[in-house]
N, C-alpha and C positions, 0 to 999 in steps of 0.2 A: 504494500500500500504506500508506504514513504516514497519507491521508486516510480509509479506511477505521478505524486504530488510533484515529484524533481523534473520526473521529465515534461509536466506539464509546464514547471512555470518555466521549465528551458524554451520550450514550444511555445509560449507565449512573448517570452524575453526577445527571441529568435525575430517572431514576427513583427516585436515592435522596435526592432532594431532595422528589419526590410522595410519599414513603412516611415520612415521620417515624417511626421508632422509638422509643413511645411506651415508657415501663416503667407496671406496675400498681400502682396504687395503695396506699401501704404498708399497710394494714388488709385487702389482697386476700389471696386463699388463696394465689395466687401465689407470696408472699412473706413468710408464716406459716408455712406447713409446717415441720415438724420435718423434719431432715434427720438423719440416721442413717449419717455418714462415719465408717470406719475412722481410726486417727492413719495416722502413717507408716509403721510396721512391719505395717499391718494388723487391728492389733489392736483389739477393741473397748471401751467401759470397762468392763467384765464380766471379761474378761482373757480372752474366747473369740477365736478368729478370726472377722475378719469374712468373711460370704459374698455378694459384695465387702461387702456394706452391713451395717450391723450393727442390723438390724433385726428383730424377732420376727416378723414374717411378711414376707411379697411386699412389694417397695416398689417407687415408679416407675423409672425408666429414669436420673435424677438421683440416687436416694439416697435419698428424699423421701416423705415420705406411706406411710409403711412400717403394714401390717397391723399390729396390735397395739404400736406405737410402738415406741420406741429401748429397746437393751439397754444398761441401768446397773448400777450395782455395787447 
């Protein structure tokens, strides 16, 4: 049982040693998006609730890339 535990986490070490986790390049969309987070009570800087995100339309699944961009004051 220990030999199978070892060579598992080899088999996993292995794999995330072939997989480099690369980040996007800072000028990528990736990592421009406007994000549209509530503070901590929720709230937006508009002083509305957010719905979670406080964004004028649909945003992605992060906050992120919100239809009609972020609500300000």
């Amino acid at each position: 049982m220990k030999a199978f535990y070892a060579l598992s986490l080899l088999a996993l070490a292995a794999f995330g040693l072939a997989q480099p986790n690369e980040l996007p390049a800072p000028d990528s969309p990736e990592r421009t998006q406007d994000c549209c987070h509530a503070d901590r009570n929720g709230r937006c800087a508009d002083g509305t609730q957010g719905t979670p995100y406080c964004g004028y339309g649909s945003c992605n699944i992060f906050g992120c890339n919100c239809d009609g961009g972020c609500r300000h004051r």
